[in-house]
GUTOR-752035 format. One record per residue (C-alpha): residue in one letter; x, y, z. Coordinates in nm, 4 decimals, m for minus. Layout:
! residues N
+-----+----------+----------+----------+
: res :        X :        Y :        Z :
+-----+----------+----------+----------+
:   A :        X :        Y :        Z :
...
+-----+----------+----------+----------+
END
This chain:
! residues 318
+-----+----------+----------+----------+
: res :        X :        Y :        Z :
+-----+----------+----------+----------+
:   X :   0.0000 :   0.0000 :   0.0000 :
:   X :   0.1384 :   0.3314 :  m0.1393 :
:   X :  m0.0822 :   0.5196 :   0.0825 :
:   X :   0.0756 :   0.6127 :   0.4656 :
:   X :  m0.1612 :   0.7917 :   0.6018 :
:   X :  m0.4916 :   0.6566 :   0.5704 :
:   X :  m0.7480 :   0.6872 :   0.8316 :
:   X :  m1.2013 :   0.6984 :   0.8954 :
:   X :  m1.3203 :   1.0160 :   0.8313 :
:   X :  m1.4622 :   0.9450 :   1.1934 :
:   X :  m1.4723 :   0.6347 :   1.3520 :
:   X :  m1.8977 :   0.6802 :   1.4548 :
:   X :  m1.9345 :   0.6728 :   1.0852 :
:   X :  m1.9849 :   0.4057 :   0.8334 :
:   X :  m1.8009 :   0.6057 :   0.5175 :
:   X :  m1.5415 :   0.8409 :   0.4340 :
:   X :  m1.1721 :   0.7918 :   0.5257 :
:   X :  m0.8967 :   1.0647 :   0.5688 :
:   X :  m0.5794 :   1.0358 :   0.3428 :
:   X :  m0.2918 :   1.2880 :   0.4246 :
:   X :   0.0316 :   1.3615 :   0.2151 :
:   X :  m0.0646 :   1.2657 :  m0.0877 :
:   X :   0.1406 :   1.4718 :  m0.3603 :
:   X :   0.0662 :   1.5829 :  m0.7046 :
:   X :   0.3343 :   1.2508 :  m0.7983 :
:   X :   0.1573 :   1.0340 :  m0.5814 :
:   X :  m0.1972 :   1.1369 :  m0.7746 :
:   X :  m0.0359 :   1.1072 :  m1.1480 :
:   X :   0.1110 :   0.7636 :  m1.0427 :
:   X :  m0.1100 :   0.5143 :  m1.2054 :
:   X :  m0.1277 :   0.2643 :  m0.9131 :
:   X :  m0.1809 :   0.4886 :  m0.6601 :
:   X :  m0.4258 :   0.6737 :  m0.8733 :
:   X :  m0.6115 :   0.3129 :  m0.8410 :
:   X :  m0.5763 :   0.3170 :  m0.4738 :
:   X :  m0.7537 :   0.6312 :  m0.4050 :
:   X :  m0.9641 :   0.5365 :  m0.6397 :
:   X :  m1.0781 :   0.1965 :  m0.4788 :
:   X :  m1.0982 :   0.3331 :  m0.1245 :
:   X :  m1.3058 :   0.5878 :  m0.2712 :
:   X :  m1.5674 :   0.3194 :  m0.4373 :
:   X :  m1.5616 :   0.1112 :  m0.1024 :
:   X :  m1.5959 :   0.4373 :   0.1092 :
:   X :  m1.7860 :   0.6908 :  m0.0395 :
:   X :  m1.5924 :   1.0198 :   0.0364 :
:   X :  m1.2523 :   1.1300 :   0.1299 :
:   X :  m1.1007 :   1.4209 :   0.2792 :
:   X :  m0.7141 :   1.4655 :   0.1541 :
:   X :  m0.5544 :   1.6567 :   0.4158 :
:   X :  m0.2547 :   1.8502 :   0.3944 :
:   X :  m0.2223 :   1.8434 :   0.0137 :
:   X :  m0.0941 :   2.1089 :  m0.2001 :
:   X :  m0.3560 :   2.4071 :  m0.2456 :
:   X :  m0.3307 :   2.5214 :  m0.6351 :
:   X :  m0.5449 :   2.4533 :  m0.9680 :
:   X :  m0.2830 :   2.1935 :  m1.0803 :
:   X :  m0.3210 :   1.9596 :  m0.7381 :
:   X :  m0.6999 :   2.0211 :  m0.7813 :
:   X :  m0.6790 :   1.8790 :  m1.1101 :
:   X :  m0.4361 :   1.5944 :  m1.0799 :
:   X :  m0.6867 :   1.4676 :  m0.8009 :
:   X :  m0.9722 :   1.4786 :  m0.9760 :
:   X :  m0.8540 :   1.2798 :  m1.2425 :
:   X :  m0.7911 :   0.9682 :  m1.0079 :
:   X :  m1.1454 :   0.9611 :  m1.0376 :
:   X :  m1.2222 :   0.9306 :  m1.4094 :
:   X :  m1.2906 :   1.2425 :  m1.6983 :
:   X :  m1.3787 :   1.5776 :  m1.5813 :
:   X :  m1.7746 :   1.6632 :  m1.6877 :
:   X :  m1.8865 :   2.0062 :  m1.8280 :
:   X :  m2.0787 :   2.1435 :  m1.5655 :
:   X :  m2.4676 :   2.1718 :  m1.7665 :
:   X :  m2.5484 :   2.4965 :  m1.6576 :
:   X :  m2.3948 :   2.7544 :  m1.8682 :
:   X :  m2.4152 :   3.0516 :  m1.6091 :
:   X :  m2.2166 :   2.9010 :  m1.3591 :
:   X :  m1.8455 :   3.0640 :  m1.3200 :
:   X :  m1.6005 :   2.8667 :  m1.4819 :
:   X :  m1.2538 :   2.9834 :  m1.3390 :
:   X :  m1.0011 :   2.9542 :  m1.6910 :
:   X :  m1.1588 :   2.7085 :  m1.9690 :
:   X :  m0.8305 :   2.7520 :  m2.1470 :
:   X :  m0.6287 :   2.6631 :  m1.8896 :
:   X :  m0.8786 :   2.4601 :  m1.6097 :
:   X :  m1.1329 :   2.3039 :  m1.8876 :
:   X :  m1.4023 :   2.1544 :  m1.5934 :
:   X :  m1.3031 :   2.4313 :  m1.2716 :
:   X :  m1.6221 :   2.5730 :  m1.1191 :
:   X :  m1.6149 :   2.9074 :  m0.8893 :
:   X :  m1.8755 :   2.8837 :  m0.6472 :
:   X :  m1.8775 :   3.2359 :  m0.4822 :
:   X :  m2.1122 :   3.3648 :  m0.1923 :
:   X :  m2.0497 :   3.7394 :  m0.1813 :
:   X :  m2.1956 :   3.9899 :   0.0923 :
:   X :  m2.5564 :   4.0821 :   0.0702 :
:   X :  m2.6335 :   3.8199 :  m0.2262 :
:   X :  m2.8546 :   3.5392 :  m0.1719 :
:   X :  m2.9212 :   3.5733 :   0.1728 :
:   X :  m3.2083 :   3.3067 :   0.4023 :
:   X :  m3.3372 :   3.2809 :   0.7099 :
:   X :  m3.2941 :   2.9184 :   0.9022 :
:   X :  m3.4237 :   2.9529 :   1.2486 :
:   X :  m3.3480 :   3.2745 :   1.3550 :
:   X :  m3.0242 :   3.2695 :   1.2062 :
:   X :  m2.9416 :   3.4896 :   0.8806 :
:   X :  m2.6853 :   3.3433 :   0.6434 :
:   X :  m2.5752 :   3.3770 :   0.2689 :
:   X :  m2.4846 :   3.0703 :   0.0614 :
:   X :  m2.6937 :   2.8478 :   0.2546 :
:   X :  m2.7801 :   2.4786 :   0.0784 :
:   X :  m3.0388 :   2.2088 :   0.1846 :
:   X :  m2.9814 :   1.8536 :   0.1008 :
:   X :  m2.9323 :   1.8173 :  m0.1994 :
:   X :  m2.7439 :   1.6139 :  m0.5037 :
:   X :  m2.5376 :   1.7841 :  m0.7710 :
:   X :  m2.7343 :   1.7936 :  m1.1363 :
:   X :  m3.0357 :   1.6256 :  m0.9725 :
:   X :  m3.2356 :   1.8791 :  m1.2188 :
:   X :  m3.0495 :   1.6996 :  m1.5209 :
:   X :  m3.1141 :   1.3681 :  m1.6499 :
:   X :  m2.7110 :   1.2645 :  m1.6435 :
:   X :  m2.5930 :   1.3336 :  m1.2981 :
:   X :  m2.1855 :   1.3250 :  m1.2169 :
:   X :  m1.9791 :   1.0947 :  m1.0845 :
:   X :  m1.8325 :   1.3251 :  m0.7449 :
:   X :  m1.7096 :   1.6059 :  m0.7091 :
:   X :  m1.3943 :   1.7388 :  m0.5883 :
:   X :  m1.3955 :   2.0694 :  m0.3843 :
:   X :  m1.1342 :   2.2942 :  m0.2199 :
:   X :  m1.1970 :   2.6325 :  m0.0318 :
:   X :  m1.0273 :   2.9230 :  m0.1815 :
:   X :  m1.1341 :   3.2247 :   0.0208 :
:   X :  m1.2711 :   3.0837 :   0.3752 :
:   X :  m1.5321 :   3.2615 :   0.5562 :
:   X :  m1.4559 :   3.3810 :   0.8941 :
:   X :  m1.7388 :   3.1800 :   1.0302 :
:   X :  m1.9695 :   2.9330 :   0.8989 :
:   X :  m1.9170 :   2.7892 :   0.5404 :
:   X :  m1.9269 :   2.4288 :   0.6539 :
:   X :  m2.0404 :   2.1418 :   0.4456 :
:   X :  m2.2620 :   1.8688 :   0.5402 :
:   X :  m2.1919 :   1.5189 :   0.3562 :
:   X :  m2.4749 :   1.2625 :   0.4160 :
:   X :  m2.4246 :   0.8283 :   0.3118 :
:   X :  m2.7954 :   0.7613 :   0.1479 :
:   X :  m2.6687 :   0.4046 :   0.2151 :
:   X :  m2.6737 :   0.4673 :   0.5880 :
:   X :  m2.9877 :   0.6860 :   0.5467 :
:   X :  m3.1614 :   0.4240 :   0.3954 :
:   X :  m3.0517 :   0.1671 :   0.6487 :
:   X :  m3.1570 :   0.4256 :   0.9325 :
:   X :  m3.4963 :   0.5330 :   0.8029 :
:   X :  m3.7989 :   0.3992 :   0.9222 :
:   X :  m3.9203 :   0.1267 :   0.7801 :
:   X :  m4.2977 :   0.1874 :   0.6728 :
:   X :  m4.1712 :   0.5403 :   0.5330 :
:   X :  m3.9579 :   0.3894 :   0.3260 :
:   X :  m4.2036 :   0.1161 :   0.2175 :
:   X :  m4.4081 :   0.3878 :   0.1065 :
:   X :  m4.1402 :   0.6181 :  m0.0815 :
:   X :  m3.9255 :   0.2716 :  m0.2370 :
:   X :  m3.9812 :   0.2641 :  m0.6271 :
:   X :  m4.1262 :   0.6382 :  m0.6399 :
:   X :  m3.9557 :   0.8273 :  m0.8891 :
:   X :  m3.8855 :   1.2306 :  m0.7785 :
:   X :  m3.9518 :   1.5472 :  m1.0205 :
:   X :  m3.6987 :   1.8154 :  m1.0214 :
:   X :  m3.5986 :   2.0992 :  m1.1555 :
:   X :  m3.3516 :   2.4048 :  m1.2036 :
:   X :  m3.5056 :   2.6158 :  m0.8986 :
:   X :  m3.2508 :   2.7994 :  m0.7294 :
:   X :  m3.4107 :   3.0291 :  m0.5260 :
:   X :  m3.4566 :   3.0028 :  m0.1572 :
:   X :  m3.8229 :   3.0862 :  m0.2193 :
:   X :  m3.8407 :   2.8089 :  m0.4411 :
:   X :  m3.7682 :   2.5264 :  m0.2125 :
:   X :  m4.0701 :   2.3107 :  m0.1863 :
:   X :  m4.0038 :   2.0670 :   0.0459 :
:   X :  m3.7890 :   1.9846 :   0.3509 :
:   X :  m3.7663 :   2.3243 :   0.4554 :
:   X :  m3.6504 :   2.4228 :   0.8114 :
:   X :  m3.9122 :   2.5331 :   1.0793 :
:   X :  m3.8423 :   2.8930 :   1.0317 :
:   X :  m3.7256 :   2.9916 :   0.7081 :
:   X :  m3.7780 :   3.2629 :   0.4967 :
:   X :  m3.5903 :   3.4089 :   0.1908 :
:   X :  m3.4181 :   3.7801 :   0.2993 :
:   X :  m3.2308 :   3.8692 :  m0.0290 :
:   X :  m3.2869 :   3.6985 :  m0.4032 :
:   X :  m3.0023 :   3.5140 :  m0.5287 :
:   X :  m2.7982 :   3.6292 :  m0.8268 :
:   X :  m2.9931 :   3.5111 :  m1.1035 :
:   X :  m2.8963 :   3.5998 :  m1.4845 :
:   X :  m3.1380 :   3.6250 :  m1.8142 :
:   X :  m2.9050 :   3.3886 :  m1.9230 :
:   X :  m2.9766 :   3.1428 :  m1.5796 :
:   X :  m3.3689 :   3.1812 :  m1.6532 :
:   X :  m3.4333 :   3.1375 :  m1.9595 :
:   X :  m3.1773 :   2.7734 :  m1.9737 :
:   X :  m3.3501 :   2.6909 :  m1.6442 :
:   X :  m3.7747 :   2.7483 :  m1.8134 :
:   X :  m3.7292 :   2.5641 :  m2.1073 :
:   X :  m3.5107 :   2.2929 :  m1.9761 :
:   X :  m3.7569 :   1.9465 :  m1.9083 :
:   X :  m3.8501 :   1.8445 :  m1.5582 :
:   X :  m3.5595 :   1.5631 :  m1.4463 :
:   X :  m3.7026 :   1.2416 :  m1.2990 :
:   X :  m3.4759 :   1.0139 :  m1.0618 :
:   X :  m3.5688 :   0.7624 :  m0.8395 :
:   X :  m3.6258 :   0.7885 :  m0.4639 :
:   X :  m3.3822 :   0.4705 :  m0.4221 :
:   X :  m3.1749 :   0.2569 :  m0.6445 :
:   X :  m2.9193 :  m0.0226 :  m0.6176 :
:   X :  m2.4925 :  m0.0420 :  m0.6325 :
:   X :  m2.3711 :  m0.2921 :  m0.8336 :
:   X :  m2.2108 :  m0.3941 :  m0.4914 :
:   X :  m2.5880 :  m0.4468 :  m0.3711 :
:   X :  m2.6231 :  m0.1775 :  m0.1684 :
:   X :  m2.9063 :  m0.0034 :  m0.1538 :
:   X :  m2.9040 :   0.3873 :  m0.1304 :
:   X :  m3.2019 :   0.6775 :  m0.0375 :
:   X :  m3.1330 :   0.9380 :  m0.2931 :
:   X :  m3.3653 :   1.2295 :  m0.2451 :
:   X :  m3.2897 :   1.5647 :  m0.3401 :
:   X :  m3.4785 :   1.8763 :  m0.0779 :
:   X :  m3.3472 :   2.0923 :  m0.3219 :
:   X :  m3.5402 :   2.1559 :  m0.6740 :
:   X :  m3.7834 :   1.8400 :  m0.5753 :
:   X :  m4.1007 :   1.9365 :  m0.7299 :
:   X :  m4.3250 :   1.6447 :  m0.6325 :
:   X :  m4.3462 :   1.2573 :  m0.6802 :
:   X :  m4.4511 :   1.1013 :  m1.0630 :
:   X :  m4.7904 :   1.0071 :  m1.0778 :
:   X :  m4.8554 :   1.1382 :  m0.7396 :
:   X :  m4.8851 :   1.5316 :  m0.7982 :
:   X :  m5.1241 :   1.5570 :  m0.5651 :
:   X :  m5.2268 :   1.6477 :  m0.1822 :
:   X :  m5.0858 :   1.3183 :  m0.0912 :
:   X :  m4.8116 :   1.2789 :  m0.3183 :
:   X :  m4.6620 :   1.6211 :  m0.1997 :
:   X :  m4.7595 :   1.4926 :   0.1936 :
:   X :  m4.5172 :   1.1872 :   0.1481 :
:   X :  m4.2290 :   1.3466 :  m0.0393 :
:   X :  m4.2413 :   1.6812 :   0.2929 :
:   X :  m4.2553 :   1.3567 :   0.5220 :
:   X :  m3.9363 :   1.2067 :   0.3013 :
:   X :  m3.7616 :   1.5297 :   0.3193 :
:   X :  m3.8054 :   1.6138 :   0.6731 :
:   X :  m3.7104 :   1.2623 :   0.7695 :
:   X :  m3.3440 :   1.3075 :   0.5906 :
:   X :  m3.3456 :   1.6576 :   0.8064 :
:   X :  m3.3716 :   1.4425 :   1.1176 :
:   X :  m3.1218 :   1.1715 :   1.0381 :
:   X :  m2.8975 :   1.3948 :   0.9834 :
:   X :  m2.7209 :   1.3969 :   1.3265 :
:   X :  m2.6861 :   1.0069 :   1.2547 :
:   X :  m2.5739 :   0.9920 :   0.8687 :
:   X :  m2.3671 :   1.2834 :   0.8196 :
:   X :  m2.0319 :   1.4599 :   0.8817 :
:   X :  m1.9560 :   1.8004 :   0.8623 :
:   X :  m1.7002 :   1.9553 :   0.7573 :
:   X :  m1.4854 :   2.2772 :   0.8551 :
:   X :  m1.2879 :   2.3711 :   0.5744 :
:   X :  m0.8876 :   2.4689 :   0.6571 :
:   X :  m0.6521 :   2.6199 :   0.3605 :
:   X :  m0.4726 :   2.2821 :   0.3103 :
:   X :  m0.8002 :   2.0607 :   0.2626 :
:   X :  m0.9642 :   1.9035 :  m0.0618 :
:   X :  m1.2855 :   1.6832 :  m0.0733 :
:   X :  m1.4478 :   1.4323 :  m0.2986 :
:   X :  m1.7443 :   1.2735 :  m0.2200 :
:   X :  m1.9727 :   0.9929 :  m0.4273 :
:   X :  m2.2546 :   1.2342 :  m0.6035 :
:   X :  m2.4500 :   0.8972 :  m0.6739 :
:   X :  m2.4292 :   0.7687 :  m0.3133 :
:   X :  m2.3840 :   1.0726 :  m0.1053 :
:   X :  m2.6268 :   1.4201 :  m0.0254 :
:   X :  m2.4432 :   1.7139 :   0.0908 :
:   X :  m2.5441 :   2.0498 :   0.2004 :
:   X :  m2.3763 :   2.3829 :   0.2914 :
:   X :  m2.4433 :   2.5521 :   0.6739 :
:   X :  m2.3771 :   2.9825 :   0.5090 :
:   X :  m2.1511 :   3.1697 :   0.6727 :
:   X :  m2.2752 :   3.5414 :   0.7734 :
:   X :  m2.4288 :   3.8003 :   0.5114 :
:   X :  m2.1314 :   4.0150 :   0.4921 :
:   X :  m1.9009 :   3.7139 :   0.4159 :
:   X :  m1.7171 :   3.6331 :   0.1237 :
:   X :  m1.6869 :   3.2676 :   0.0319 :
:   X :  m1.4991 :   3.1363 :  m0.2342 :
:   X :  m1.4847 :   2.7452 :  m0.3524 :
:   X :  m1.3202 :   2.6047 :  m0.6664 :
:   X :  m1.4971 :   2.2462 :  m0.7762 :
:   X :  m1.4117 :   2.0083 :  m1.0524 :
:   X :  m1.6944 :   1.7650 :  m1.1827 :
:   X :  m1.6030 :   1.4055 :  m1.2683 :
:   X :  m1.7919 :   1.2891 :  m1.5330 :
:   X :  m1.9947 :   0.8997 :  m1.4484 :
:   X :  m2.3554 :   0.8552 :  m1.4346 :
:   X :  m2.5624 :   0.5588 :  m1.2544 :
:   X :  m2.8289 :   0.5380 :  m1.5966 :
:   X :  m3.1272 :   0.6122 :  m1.4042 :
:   X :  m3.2554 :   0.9437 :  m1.4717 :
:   X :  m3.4419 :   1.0815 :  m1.7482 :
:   X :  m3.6383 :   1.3566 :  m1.8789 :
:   X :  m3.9759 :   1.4145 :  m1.8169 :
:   X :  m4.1895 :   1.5270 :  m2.0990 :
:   X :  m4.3035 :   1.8880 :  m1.9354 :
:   X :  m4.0750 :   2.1815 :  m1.9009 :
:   X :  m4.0334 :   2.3489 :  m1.6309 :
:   X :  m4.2392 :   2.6407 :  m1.7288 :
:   X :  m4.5101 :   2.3643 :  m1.7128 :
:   X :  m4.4810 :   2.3372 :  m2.1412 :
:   X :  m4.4914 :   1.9622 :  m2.3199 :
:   X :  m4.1775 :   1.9064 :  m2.4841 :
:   X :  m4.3397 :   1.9094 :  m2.8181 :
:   X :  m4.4232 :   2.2520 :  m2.7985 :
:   X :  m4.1169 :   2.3845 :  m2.6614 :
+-----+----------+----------+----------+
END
């Protein structure tokens, strides 16, 4: 084993490790490349600590993992396609985008949630690394649906197994339909360009199921709060009272099948975007927040597209 430092990502929870050290030679060398890779498969997520913090690192991690994936939506920052073809910015600056979550007022705040869940391809993982740290707040929640659905109760999940979820490309806070915090209300609008709106009405509604099976066998609860829009064939009173019971249900398993994590300057992340839900805590209004993510390109096969835009159009007359 190539790997030296190698440890759980906490030893209360069933995924994730911790690998330290690892150099931009250890991640082009093909068979440790296939290490990281296969404790990554059997684990779910890792958090590489003390690794070198620059756009070349970033990149010769991420491709460990397979291809890099264009990210779908065309507004979203891209940080130099020349030079970083697949680099993300994710930026929270002061006074954008700000929320309310019990009592507390915060900017760049994200439910649980997985990436491209409003597309019908969704990415492999994603790795992440935090560029310009807020001075509080700014954590990120990962959650194992293969713990979640181990932990959930049984006759809810009976009830939600083989249901097939509706989303789409809602970003606002205002938006959120389901799963949403006690008290919560939206303070400030995000950012959102002409450019964001108009790719985001005439895209079709993305269907995925609530659950679906590894290869390995495991089973894993894969439901999205964010940009869930109801349940097929159940767009109804009842259908929308199961998917808030679904959602809420996640919210309170979270103290039992998640980790959170506090980013620090020498820290990268990747975490399994067809196994894993992850959400972000904010940090305060007047924050600025900076994260650079690459997208590795791998889909599980099934989501599709629905045949109704999101502007509530049929396909054929879009």
């Amino acid at each position: 084993m190539a790997l030296a430092d190698v440890r759980p990502l906490s030893e209360d929870l069933p995924f994730g490790v911790r690998i330290g050290g690892v150099t931009r030679a250890m991640a082009e060398d093909p068979a440790i490349s296939k290490e990281i890779d296969d404790l990554f498969i059997r684990h779910g997520m890792i958090v590489f600590e003390n690794v070198e913090q620059s756009d070349e690192m970033q990149l010769a991690l991420s491709h460990c993992f397979g291809p890099l994936k264009e990210h779908p939506v065309k507004a979203v920052s891209r940080v130099d396609t020349d030079r970083l073809p697949g680099v993300i910015e994710i930026r929270s600056d002061p006074g954008r985008g700000v929320v309310e979550v019990d009592g507390r007022q915060v900017s760049h705040w994200l439910p649980w949630h997985f990436d491209h869940c409003y597309n019908d391809e969704l990415n492999r993982a994603g790795v992440l690394r935090s560029v310009e740290l807020s001075r509080e707040g700014g954590i990120t929640g990962f959650m194992d649906g293969i713990a979640l659905y181990n932990a959930f109760p049984r006759d809810l999940l009976a009830r939600i197994e083989g249901k097939e979820i509706i989303y789409t490309l809602s970003t606002q806070y205002d938006e959120l339909k389901f799963g949403r915090p006690a008290q919560y209300r939206m303070i400030q609008p995000k950012p959102s360009s002409p450019e964001f709106k108009e790719q985001a009405s005439a895209m079709p509604r993305a269907i995925h199921p609530a659950v679906w099976t590894r290869p390995t066998g495991e089973k894993v609860l894969h439901v999205s709060n964010y940009m869930s829009k109801g349940i097929v064939g159940m767009e109804n009173p009842e259908g929308d009272a199961l998917l808030e019971e679904v959602c809420q249900t996640i919210n309170k398993l979270a103290d039992t099948c998640s980790y959170h994590h506090t980013w620090r300057p020498t820290d990268m992340a990747i975490w399994d975007n067809l196994r894993m839900l992850h959400c972000v805590s904010g940090c305060r209004p007047d924050d600025t927040r900076t994260m650079y993510r690459t997208t590795i390109k791998g889909d599980y096969g099934f989501g599709r597209w629905d045949t109704v835009r999101a502007d509530g159009k049929a396909l054929e007359s879009a």
